[in-house]
C-alpha positions in Angstrom: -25.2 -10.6 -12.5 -21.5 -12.2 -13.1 -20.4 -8.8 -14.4 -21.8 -6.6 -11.7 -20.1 -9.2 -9.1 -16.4 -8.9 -10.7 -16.9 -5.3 -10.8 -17.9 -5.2 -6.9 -15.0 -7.5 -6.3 -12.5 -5.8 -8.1 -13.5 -2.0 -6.4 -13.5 -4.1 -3.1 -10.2 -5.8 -3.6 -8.4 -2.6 -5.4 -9.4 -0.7 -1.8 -8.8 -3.4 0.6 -5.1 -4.4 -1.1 -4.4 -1.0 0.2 -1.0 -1.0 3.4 0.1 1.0 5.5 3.1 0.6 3.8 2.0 1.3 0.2 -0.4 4.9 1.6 2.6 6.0 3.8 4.6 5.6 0.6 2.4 7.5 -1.4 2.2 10.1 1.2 5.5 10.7 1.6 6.4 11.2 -2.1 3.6 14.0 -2.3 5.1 15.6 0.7 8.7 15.3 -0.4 7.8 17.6 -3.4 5.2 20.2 -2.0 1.8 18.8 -2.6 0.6 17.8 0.9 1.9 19.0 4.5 2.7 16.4 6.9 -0.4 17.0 8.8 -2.3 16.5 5.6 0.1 13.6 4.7 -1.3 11.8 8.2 -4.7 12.8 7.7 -5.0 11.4 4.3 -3.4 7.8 5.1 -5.7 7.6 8.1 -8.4 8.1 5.5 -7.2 5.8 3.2 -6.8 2.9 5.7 -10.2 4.0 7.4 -11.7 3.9 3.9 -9.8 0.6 3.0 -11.2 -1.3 6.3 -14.7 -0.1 5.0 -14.2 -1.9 2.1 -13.4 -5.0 3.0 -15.7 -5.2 5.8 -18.5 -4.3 2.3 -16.5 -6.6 0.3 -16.8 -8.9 3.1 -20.9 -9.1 3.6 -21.4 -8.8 -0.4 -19.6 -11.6 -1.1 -21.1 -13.5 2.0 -24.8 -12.5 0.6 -23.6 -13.6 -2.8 -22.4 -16.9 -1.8 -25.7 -17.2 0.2 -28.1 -16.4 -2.5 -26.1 -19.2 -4.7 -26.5 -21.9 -2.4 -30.1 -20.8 -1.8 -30.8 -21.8 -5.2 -28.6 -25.1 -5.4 -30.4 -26.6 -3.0 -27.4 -27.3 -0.7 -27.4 -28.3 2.7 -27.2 -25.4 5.0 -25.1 -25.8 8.1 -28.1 -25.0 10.0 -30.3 -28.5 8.1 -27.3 -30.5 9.3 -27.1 -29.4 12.8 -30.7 -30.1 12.9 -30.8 -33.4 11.7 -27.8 -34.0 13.6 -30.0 -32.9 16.8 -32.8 -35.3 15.5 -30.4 -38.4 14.9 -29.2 -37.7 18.6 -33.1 -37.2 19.6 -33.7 -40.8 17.9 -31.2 -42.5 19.7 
């Protein structure tokens, strides 16, 4: 499971690290020697980012459910127990 969660943070991360800056960049060099229009060029950074914000929302809930699952089996106090037995303490009182 270790493996298959480095690899899915890795893709995540690689995608997500993704600027403006860095696809523009990019772009530009392929349209300074012939290899995309400038239309293209503007089309493809607005997939990139579009592709890049996918990812890290993805990255984003995987890691969440990961974390989750951990805690699940750790037997940790959920935020949701201590807000209860906060709610019960105040109940008592």
């Amino acid at each position: 499971m270790l493996g298959l969660v480095k690899k899915t943070l890795l893709t995540g991360i690689g995608l997500a690290v993704v600027t403006k800056d860095k696809a523009e960049t990019f772009v530009k060099d392929l349209v300074e020697k012939g290899e995309l229009t400038e239309n293209e060029g503007k089309d493809f950074i607005s997939s990139i980012l579009a592709k890049s914000e996918q990812a890290k929302k993805e990255l984003e809930e995987r890691v969440e459910t990961i974390v989750n699952k951990v805690l699940g089996t750790m037997n940790v106090a959920t935020k949701a127990d201590i807000e209860r037995l906060e709610k019960k303490i105040d109940e008592d009182d």
